[in-house]
PDB file of N, CA, C and O in Angstrom:
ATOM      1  N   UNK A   1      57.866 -19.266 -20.615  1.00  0.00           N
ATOM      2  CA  UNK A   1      56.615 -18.556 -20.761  1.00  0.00           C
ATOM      3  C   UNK A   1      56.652 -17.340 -19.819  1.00  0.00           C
ATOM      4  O   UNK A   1      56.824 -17.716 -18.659  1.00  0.00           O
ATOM      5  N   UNK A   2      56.527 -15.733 -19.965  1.00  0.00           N
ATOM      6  CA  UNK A   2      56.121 -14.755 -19.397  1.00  0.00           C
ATOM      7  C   UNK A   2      55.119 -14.567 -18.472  1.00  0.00           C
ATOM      8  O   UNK A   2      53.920 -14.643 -18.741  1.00  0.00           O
ATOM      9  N   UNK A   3      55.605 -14.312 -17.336  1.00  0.00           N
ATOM     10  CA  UNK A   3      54.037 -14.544 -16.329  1.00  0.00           C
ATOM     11  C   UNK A   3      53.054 -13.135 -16.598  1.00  0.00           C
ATOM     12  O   UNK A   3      53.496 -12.017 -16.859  1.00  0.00           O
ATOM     13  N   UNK A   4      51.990 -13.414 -16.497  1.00  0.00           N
ATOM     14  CA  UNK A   4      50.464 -12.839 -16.934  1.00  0.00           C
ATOM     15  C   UNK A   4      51.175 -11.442 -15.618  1.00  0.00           C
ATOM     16  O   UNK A   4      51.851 -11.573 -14.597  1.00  0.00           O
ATOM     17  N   UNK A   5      50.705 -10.443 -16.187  1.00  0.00           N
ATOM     18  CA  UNK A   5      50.716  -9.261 -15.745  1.00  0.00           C
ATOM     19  C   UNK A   5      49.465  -8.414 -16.088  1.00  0.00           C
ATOM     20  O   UNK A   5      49.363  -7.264 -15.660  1.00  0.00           O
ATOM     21  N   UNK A   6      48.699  -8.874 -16.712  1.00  0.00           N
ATOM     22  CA  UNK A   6      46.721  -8.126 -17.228  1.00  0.00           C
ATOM     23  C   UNK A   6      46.022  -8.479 -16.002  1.00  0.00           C
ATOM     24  O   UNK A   6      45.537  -9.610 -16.050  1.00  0.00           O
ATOM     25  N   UNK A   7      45.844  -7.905 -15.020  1.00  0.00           N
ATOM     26  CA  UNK A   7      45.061  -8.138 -13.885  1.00  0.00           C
ATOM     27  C   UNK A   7      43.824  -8.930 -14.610  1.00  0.00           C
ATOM     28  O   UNK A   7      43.482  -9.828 -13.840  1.00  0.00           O
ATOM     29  N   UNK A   8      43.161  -8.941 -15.595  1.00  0.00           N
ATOM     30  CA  UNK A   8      41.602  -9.341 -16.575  1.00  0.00           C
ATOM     31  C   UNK A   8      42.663 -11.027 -16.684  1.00  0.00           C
ATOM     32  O   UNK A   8      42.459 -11.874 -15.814  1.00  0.00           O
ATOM     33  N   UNK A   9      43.549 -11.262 -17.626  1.00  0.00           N
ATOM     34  CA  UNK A   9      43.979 -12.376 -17.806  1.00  0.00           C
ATOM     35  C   UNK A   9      44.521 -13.263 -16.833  1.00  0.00           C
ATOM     36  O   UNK A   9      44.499 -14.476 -17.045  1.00  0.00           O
ATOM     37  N   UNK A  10      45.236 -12.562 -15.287  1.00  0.00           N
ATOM     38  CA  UNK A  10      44.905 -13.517 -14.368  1.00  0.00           C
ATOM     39  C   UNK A  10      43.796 -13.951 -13.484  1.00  0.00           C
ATOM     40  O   UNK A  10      43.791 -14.881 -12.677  1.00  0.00           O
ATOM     41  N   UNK A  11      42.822 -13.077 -13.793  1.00  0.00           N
ATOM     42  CA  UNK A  11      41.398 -13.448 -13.406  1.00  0.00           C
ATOM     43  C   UNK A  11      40.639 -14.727 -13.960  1.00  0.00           C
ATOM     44  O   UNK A  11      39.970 -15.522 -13.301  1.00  0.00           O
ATOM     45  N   UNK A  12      40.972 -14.746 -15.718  1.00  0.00           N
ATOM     46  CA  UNK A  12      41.190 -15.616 -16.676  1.00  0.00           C
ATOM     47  C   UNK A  12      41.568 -17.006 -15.791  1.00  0.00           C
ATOM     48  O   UNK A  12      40.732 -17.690 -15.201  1.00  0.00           O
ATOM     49  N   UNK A  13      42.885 -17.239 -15.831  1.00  0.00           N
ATOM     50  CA  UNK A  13      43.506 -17.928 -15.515  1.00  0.00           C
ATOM     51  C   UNK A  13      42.715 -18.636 -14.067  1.00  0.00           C
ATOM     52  O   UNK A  13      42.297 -19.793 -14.108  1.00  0.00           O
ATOM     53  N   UNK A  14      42.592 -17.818 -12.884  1.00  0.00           N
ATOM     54  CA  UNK A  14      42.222 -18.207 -11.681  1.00  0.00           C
ATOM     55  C   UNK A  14      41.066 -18.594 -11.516  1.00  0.00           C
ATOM     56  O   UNK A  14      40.812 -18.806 -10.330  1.00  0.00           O
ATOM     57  N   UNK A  15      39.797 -18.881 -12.591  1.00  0.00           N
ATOM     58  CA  UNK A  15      38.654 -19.060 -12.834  1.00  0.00           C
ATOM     59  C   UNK A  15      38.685 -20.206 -13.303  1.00  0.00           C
ATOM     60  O   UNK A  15      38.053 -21.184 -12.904  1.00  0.00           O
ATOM     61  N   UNK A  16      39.612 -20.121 -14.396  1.00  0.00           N
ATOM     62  CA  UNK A  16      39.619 -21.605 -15.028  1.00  0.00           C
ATOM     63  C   UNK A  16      40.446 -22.857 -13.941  1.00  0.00           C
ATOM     64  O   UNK A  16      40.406 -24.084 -14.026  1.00  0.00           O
ATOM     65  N   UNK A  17      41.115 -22.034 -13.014  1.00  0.00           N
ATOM     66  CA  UNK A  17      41.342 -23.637 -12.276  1.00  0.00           C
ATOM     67  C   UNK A  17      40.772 -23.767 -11.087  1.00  0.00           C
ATOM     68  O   UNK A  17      40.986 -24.786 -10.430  1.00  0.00           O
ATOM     69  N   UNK A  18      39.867 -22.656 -10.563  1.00  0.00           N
ATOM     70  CA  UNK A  18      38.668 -23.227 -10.203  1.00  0.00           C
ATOM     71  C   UNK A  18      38.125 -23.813 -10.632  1.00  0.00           C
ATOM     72  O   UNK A  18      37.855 -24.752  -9.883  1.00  0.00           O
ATOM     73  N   UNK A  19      37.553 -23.918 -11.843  1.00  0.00           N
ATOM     74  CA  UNK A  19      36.188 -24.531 -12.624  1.00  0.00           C
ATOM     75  C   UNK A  19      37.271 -26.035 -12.471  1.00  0.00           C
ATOM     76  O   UNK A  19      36.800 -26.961 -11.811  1.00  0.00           O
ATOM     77  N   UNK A  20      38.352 -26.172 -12.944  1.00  0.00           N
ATOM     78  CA  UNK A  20      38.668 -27.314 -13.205  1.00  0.00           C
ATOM     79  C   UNK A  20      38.638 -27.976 -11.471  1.00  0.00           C
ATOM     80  O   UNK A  20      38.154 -29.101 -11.354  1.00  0.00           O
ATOM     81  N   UNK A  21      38.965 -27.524 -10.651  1.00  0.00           N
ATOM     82  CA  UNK A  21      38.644 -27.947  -9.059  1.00  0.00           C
ATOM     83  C   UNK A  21      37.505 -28.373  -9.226  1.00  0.00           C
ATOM     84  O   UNK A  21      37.351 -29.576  -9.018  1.00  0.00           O
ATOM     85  N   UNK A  22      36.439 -27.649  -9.608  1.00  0.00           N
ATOM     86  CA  UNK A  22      34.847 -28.096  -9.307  1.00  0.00           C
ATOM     87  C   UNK A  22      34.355 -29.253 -10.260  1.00  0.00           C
ATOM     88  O   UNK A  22      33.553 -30.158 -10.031  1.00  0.00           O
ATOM     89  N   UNK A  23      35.164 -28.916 -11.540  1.00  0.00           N
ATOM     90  CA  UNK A  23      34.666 -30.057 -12.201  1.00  0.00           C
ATOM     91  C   UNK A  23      35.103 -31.531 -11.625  1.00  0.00           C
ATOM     92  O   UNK A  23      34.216 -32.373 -11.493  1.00  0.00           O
ATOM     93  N   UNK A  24      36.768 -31.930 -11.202  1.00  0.00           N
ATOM     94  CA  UNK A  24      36.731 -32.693 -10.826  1.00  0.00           C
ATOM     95  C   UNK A  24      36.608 -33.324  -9.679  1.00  0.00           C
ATOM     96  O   UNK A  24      36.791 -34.503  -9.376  1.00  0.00           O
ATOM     97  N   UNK A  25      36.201 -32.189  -8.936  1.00  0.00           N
ATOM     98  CA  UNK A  25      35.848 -32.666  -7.885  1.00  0.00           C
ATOM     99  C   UNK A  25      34.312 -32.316  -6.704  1.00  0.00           C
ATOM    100  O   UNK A  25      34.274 -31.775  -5.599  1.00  0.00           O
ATOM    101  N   UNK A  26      33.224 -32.911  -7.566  1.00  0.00           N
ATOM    102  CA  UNK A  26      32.342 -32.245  -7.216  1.00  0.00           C
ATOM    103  C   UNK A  26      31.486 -33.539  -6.490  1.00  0.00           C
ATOM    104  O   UNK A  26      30.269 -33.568  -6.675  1.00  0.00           O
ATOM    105  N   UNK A  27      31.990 -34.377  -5.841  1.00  0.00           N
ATOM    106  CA  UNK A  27      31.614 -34.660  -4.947  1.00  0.00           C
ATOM    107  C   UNK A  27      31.900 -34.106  -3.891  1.00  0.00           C
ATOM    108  O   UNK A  27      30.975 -33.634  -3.229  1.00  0.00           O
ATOM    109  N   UNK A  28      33.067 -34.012  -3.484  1.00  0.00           N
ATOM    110  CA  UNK A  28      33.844 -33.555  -2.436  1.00  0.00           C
ATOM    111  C   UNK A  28      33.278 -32.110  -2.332  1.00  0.00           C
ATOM    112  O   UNK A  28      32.877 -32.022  -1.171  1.00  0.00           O
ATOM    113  N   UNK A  29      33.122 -31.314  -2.766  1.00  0.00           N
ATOM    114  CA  UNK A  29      32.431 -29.810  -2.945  1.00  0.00           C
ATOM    115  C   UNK A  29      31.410 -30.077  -2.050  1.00  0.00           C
ATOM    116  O   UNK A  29      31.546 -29.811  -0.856  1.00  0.00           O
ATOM    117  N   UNK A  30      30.420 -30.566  -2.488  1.00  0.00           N
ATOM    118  CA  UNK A  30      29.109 -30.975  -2.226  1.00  0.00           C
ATOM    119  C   UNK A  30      28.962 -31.070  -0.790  1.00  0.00           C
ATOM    120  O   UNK A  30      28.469 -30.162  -0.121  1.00  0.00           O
ATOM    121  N   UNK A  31      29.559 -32.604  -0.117  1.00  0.00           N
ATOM    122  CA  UNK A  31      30.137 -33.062   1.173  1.00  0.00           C
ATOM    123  C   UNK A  31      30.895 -31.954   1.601  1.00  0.00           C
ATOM    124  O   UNK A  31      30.759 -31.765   2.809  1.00  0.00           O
ATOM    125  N   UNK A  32      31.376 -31.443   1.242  1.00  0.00           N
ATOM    126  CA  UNK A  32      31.866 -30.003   2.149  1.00  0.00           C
ATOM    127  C   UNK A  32      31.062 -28.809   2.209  1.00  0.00           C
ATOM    128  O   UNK A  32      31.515 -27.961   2.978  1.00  0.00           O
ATOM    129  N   UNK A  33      30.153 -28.552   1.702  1.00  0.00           N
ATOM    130  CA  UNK A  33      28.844 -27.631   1.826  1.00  0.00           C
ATOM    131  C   UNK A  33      28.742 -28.172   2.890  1.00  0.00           C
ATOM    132  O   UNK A  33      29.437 -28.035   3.897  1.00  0.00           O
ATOM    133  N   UNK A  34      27.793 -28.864   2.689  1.00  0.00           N
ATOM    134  CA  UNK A  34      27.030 -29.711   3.785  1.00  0.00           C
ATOM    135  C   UNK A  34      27.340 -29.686   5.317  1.00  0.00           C
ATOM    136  O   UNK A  34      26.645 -29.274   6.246  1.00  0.00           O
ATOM    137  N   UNK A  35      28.933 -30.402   5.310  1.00  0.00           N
ATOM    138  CA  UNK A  35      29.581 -30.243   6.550  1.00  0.00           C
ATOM    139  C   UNK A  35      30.328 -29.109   7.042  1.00  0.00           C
ATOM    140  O   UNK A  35      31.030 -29.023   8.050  1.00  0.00           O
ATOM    141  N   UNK A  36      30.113 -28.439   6.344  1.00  0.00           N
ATOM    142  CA  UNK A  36      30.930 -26.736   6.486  1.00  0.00           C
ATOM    143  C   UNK A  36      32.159 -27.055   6.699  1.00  0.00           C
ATOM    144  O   UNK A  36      32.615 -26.729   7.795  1.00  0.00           O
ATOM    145  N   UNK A  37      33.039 -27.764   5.748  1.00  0.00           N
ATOM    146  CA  UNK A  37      34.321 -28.066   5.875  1.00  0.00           C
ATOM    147  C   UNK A  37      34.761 -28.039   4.753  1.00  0.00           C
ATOM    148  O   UNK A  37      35.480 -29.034   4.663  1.00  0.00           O
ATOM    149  N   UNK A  38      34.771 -27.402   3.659  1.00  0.00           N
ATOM    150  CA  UNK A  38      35.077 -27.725   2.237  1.00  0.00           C
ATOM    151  C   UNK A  38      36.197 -26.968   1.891  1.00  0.00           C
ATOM    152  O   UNK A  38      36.661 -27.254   0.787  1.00  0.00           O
ATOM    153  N   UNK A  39      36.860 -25.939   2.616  1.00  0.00           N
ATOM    154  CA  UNK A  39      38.318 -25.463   2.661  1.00  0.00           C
ATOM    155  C   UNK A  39      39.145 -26.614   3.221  1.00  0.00           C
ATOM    156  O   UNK A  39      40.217 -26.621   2.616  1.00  0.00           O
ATOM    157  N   UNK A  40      39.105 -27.353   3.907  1.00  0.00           N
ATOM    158  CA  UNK A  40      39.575 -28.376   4.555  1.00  0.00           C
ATOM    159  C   UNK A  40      39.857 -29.827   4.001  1.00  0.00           C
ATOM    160  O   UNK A  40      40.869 -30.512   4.151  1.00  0.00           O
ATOM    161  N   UNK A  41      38.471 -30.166   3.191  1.00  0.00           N
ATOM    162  CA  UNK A  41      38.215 -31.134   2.598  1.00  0.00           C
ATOM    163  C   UNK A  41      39.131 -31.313   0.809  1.00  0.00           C
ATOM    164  O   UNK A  41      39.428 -32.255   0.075  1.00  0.00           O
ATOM    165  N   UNK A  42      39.303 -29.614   0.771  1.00  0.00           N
ATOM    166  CA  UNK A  42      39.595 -29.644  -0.626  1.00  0.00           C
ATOM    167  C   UNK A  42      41.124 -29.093  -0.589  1.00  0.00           C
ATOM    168  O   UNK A  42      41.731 -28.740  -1.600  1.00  0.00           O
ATOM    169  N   UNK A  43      41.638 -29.075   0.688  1.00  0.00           N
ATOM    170  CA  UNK A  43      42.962 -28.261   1.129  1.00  0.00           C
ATOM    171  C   UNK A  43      43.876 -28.975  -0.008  1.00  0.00           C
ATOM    172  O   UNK A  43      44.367 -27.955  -0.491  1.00  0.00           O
ATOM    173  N   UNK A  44      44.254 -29.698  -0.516  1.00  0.00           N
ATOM    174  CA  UNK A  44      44.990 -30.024  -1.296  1.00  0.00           C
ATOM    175  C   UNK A  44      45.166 -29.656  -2.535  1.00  0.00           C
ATOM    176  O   UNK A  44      46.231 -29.326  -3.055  1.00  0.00           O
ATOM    177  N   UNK A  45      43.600 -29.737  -3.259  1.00  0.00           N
ATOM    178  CA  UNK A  45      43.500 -29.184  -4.522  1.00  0.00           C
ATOM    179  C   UNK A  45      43.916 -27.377  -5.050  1.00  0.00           C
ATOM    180  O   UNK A  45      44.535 -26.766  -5.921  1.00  0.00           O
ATOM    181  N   UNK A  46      42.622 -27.016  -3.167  1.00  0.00           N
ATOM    182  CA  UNK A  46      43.376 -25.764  -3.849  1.00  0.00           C
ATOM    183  C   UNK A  46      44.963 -25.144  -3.402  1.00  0.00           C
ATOM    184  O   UNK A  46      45.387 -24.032  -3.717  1.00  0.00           O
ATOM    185  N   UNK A  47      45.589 -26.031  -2.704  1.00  0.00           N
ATOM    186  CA  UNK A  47      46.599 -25.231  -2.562  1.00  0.00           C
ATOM    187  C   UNK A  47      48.023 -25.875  -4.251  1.00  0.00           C
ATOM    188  O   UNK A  47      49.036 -25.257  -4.578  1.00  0.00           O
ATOM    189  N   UNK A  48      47.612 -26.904  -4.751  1.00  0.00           N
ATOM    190  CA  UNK A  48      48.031 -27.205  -5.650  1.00  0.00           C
ATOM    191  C   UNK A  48      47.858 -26.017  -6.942  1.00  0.00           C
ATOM    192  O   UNK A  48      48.689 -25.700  -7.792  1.00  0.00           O
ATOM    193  N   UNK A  49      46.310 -25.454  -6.709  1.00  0.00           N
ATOM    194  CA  UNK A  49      45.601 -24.515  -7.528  1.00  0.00           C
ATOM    195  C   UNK A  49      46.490 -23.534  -7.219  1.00  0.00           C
ATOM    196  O   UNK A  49      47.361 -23.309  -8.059  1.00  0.00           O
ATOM    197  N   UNK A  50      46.482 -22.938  -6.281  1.00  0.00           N
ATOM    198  CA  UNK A  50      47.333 -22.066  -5.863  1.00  0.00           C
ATOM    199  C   UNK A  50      48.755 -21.653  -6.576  1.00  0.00           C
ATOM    200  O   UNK A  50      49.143 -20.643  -7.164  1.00  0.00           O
ATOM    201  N   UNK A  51      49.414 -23.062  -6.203  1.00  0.00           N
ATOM    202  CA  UNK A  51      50.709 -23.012  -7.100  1.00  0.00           C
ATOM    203  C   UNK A  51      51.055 -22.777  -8.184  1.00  0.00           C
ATOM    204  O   UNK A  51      52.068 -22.212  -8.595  1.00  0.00           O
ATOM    205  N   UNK A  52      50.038 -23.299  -8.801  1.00  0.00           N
ATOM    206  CA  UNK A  52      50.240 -23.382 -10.579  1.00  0.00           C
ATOM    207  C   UNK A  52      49.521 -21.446 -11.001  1.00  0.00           C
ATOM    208  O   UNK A  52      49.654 -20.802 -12.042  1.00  0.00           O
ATOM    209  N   UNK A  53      48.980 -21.157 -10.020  1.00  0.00           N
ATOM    210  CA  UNK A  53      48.393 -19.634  -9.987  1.00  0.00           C
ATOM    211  C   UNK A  53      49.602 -19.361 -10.177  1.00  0.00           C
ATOM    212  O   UNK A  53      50.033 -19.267 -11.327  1.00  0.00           O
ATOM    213  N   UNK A  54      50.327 -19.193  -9.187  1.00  0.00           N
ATOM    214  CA  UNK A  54      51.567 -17.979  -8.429  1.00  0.00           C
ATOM    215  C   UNK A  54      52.359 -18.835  -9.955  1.00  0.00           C
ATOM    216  O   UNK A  54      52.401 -18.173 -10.993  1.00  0.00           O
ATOM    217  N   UNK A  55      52.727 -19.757  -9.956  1.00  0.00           N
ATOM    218  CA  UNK A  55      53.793 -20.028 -11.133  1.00  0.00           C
ATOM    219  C   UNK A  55      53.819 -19.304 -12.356  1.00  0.00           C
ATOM    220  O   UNK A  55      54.765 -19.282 -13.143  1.00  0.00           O
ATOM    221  N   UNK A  56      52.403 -18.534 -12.514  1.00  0.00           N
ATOM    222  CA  UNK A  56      51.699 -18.006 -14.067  1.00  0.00           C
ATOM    223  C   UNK A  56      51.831 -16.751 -13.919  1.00  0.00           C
ATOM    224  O   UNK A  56      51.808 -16.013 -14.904  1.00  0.00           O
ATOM    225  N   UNK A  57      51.994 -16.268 -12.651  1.00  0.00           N
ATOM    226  CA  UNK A  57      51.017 -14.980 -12.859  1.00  0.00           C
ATOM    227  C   UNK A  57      52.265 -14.284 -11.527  1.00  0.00           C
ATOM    228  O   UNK A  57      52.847 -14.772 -10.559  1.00  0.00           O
ATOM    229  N   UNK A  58      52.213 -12.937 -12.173  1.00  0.00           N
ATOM    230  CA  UNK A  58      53.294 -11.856 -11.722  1.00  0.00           C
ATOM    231  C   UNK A  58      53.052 -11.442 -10.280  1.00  0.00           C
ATOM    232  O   UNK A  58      51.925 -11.010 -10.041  1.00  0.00           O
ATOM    233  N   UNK A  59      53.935 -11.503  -9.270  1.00  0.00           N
ATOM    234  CA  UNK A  59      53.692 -11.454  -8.078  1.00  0.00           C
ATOM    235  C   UNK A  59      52.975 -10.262  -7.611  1.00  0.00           C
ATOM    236  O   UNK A  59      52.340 -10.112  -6.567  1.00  0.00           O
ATOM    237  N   UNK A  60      53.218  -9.338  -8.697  1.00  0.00           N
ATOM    238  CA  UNK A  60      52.462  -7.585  -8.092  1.00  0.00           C
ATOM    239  C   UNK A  60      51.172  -7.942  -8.032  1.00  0.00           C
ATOM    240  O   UNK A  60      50.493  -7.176  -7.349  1.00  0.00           O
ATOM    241  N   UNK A  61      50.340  -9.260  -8.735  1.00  0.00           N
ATOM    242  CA  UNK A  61      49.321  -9.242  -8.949  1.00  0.00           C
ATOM    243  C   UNK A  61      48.920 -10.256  -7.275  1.00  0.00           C
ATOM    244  O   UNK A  61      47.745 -10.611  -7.359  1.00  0.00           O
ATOM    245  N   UNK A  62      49.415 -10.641  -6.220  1.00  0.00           N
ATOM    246  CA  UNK A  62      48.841 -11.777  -5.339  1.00  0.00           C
ATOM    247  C   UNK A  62      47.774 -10.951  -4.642  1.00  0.00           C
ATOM    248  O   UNK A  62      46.606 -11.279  -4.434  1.00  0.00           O
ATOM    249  N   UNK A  63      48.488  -9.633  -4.268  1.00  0.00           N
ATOM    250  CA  UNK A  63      47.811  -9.172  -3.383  1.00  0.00           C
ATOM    251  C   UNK A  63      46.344  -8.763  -3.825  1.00  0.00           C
ATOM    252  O   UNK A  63      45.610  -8.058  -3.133  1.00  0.00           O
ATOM    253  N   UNK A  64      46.088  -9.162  -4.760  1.00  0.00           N
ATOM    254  CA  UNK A  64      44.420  -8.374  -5.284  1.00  0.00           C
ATOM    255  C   UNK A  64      43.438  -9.732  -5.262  1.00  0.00           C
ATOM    256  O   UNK A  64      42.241  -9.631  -5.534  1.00  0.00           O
ATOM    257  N   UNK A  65      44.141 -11.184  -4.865  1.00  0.00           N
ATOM    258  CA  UNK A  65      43.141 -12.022  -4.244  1.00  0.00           C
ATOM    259  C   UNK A  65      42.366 -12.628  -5.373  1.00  0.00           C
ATOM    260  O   UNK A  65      41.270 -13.111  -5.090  1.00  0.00           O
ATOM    261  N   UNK A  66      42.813 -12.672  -6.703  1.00  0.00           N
ATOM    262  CA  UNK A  66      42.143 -12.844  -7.661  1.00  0.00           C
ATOM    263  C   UNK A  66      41.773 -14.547  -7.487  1.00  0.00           C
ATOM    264  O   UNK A  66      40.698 -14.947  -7.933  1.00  0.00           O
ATOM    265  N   UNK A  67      42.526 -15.310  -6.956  1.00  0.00           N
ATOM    266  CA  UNK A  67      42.659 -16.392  -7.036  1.00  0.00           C
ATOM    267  C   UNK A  67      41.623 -16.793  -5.576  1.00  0.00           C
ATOM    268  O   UNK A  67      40.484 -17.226  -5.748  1.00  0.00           O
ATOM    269  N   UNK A  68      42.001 -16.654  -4.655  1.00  0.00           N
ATOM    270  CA  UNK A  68      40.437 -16.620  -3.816  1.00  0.00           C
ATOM    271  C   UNK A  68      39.106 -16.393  -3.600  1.00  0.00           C
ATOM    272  O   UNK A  68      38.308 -16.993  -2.879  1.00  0.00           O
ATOM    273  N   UNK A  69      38.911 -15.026  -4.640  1.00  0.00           N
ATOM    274  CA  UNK A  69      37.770 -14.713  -4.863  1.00  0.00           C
ATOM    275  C   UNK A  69      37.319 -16.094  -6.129  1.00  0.00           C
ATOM    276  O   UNK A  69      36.389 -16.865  -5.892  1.00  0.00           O
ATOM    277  N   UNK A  70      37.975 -16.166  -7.142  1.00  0.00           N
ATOM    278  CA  UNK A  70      37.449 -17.734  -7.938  1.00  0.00           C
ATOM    279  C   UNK A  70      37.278 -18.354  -7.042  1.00  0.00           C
ATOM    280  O   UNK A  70      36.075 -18.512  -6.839  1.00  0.00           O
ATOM    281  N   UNK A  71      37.925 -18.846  -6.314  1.00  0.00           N
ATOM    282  CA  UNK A  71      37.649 -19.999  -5.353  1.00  0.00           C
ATOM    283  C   UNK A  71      36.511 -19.949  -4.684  1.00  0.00           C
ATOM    284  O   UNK A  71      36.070 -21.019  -4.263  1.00  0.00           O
ATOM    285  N   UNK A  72      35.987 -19.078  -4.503  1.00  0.00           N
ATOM    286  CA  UNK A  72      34.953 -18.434  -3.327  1.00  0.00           C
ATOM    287  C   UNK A  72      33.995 -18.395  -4.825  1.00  0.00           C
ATOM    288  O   UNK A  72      32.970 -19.058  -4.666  1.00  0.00           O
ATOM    289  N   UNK A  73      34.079 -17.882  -5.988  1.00  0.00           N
ATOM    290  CA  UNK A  73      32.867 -17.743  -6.228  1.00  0.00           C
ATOM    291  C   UNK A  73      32.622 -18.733  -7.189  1.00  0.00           C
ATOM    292  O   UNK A  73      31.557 -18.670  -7.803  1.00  0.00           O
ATOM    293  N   UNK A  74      33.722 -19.990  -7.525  1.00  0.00           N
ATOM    294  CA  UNK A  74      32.896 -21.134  -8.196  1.00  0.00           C
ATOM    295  C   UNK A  74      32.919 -22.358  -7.096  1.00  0.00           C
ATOM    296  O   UNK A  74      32.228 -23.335  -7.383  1.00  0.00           O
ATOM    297  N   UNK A  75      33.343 -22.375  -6.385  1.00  0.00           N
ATOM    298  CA  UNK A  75      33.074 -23.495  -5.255  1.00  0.00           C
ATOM    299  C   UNK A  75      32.184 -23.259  -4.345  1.00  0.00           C
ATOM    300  O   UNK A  75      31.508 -24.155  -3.839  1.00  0.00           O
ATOM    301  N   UNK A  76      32.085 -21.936  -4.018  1.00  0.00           N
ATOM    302  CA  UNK A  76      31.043 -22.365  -2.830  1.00  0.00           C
ATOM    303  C   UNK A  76      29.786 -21.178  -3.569  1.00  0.00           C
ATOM    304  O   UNK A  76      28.612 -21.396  -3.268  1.00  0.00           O
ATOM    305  N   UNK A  77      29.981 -20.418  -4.161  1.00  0.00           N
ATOM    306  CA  UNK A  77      28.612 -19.710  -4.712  1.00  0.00           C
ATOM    307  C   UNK A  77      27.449 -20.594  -5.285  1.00  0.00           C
ATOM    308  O   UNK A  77      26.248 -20.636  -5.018  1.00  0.00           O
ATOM    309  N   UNK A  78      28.339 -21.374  -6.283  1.00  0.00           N
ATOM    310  CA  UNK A  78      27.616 -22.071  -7.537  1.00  0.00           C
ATOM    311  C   UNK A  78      26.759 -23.533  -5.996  1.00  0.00           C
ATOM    312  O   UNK A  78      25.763 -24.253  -6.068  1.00  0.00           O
ATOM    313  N   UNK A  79      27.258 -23.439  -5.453  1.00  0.00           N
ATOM    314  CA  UNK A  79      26.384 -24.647  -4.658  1.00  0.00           C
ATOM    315  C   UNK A  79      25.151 -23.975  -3.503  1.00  0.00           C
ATOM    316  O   UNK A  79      24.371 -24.613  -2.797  1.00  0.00           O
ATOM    317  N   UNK A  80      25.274 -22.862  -3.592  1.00  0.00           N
ATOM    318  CA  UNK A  80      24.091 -22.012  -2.868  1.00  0.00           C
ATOM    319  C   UNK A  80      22.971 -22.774  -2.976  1.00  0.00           C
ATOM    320  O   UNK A  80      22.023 -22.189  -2.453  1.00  0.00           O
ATOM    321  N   UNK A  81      22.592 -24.137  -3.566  1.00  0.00           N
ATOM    322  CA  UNK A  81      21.181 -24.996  -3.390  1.00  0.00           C
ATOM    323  C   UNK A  81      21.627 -25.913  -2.468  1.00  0.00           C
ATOM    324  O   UNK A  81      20.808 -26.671  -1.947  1.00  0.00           O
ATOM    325  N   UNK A  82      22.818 -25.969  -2.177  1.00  0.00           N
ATOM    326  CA  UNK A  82      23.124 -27.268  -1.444  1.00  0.00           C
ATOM    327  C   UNK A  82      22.901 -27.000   0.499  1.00  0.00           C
ATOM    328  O   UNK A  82      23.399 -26.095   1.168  1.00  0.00           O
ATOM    329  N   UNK A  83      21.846 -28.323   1.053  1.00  0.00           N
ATOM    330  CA  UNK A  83      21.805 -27.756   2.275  1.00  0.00           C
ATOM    331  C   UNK A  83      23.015 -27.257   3.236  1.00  0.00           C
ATOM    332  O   UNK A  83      24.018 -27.968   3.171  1.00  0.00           O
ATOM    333  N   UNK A  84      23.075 -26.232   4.049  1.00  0.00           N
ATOM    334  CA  UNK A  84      24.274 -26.120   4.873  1.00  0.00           C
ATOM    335  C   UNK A  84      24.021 -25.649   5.580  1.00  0.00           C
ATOM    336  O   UNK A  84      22.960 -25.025   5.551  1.00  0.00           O
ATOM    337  N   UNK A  85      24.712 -25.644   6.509  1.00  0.00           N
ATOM    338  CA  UNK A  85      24.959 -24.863   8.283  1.00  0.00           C
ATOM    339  C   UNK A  85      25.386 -23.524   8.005  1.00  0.00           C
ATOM    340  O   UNK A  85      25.440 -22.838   9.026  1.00  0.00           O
ATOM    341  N   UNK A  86      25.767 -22.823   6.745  1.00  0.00           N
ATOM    342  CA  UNK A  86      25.963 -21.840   6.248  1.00  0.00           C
ATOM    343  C   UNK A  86      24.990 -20.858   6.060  1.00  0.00           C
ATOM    344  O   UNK A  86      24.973 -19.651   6.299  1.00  0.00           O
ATOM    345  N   UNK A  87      24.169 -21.653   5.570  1.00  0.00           N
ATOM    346  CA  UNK A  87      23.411 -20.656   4.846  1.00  0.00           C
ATOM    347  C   UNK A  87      22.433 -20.953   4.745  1.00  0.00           C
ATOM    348  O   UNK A  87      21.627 -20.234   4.154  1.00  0.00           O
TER     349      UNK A  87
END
């Protein structure tokens, strides 16, 4: 398979395995709001996420963060109701 070189289609890509992080794991999300530890708590998933990113998607593209900003904006945006020391 050709790795994704459409800056739009690895955005694609880095969204959807966020969502799939949050879907399955949305307890743990939650409990990491809360305790302001949820990079920590979820260190596994996303660095697994991570991998399967970089495996897909063309290295010119790492540096534009596409894959952190998902991370950042379906894990911890979408829980903005949840109490925290954050926010």
């Amino acid at each position: 398979m050709p790795l994704i070189e459409i800056e739009e289609a690895a955005r694609r890509l880095a969204r959807a395995i966020a969502s799939d992080i949050s879907l399955y794991n949305e307890d743990k999300i939650t409990q990491g709001v809360k305790d302001d530890n949820l990079f920590e708590v979820l260190e596994e998933e996303i660095e697994e996420g991570r991998a399967l990113y970089n495996s897909r998607v063309s290295p010119k593209l790492y540096g534009r963060n596409l894959y952190e900003r998902a991370i950042v904006d379906i894990l911890v945006r979408s829980k903005g109701h949840v109490p925290s020391k954050l926010w």
